[in-house]
Backbone bond lengths (Angstrom), bond angles and torsions (degrees), N, CA, C in turn:
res aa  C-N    CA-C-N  psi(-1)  N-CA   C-N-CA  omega(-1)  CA-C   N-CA-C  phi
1 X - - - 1.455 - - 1.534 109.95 -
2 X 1.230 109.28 161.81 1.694 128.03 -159.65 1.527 84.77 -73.98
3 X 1.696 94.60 -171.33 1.950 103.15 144.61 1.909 116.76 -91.89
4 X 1.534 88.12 -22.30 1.571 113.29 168.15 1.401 115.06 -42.05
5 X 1.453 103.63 -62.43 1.631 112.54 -166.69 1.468 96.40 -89.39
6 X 1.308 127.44 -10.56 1.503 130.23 174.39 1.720 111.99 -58.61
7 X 1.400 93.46 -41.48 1.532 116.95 -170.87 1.303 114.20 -9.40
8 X 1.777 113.16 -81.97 1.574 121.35 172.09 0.946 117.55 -35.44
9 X 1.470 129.68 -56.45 1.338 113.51 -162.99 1.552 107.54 -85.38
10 X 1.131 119.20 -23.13 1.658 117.30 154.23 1.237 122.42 -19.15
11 X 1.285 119.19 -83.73 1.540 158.15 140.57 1.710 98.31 -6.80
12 X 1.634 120.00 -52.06 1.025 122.06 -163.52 2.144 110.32 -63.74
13 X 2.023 81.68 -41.50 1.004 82.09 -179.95 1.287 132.07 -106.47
14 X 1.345 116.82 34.94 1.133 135.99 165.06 1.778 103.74 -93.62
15 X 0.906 113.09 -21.06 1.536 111.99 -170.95 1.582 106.61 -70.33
16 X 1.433 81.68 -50.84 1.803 108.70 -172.11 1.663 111.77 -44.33
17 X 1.483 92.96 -67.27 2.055 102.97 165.06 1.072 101.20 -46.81
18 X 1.677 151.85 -55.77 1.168 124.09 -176.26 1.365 126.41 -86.78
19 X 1.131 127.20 -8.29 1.517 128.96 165.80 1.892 108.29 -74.93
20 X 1.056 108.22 -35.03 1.265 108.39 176.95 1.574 119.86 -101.26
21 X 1.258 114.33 -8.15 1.376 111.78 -171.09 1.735 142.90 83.42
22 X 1.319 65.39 -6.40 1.691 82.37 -158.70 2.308 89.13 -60.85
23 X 1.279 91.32 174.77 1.613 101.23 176.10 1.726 102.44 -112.72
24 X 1.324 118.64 161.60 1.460 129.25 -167.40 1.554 105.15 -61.53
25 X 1.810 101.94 -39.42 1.389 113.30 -146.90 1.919 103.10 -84.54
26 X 1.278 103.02 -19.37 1.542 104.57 176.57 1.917 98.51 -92.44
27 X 1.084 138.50 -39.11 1.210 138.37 173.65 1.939 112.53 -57.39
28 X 1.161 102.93 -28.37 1.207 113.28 175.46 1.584 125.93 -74.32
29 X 1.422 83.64 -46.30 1.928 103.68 162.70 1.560 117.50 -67.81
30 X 1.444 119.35 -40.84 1.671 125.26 172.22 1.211 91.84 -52.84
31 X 1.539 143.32 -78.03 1.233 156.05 -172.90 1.168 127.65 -42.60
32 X 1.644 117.10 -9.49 1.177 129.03 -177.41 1.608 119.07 40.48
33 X 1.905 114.26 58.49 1.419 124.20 -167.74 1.490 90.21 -132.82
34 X 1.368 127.10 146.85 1.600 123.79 171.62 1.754 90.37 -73.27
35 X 1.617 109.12 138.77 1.250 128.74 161.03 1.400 130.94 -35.79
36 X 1.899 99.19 -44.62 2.300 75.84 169.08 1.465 96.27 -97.95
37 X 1.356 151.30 11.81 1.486 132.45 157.49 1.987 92.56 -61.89
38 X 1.411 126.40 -48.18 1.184 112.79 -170.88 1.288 119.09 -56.00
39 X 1.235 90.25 -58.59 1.847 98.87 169.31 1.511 126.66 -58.65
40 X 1.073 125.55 -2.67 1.544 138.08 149.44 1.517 112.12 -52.67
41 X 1.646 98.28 -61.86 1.255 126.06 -159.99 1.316 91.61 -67.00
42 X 1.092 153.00 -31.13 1.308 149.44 -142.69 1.453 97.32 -100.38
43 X 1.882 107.24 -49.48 1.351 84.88 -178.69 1.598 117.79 -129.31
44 X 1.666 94.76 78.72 0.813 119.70 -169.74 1.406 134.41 35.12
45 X 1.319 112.31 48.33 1.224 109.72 -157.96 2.174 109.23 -112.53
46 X 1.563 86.04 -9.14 1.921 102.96 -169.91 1.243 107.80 -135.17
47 X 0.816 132.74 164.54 1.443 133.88 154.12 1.238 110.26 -107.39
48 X 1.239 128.04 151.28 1.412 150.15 172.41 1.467 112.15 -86.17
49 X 1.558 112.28 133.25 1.421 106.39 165.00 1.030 126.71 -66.47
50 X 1.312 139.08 149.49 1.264 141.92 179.29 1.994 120.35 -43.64
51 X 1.122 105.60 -21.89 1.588 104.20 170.71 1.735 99.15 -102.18
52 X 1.098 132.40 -31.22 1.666 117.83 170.33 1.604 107.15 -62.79
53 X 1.481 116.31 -27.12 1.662 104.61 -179.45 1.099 99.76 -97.04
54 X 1.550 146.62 -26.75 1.880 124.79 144.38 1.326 99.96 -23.77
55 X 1.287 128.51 -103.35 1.261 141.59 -170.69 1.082 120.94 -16.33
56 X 1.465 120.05 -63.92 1.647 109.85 166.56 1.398 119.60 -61.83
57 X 1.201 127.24 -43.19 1.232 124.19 -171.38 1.995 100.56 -71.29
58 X 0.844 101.29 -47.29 1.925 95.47 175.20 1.472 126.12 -55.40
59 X 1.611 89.27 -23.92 1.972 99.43 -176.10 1.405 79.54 -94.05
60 X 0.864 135.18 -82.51 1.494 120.82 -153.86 1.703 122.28 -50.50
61 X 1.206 122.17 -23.33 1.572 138.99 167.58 1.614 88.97 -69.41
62 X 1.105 122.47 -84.65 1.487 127.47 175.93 1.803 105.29 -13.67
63 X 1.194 107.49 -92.84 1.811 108.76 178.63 1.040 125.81 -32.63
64 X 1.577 124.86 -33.95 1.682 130.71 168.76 1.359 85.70 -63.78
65 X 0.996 125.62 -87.94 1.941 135.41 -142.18 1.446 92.68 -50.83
66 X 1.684 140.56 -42.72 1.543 130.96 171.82 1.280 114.17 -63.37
67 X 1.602 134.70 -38.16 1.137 132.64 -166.74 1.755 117.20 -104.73
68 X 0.967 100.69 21.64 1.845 105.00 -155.42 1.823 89.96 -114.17
């Protein structure tokens, strides 16, 4: 996938850090991604390989479903 088609879930997870608070740089570390590839990713600036966007998208699904 692009950074294009990354977009939504970008977006997704930008929401997430701010609904929850959390900061990029500890979400980045759960995710096991170096911090400015995340922060790329965030704003839209990289795309993620297909197992770093498992990862984020599973940790972050994961933390709603524990904290919700």
């Amino acid at each position: 996938m692009t950074a294009v088609e990354q977009y939504p879930i970008a977006e997704e997870t930008k929401a997430f850090l701010a609904k929850w608070g959390l900061k990029k740089k500890f979400v980045a570390r759960m995710s096991g991604i170096p911090e400015g590839v995340f922060s790329k990713f965030i704003n839209n600036k990289v795309a993620l390989s297909s197992k770093q966007l498992e990862r984020v998208t599973t940790y972050t699904s994961d933390y709603v479903r524990r904290n919700s």
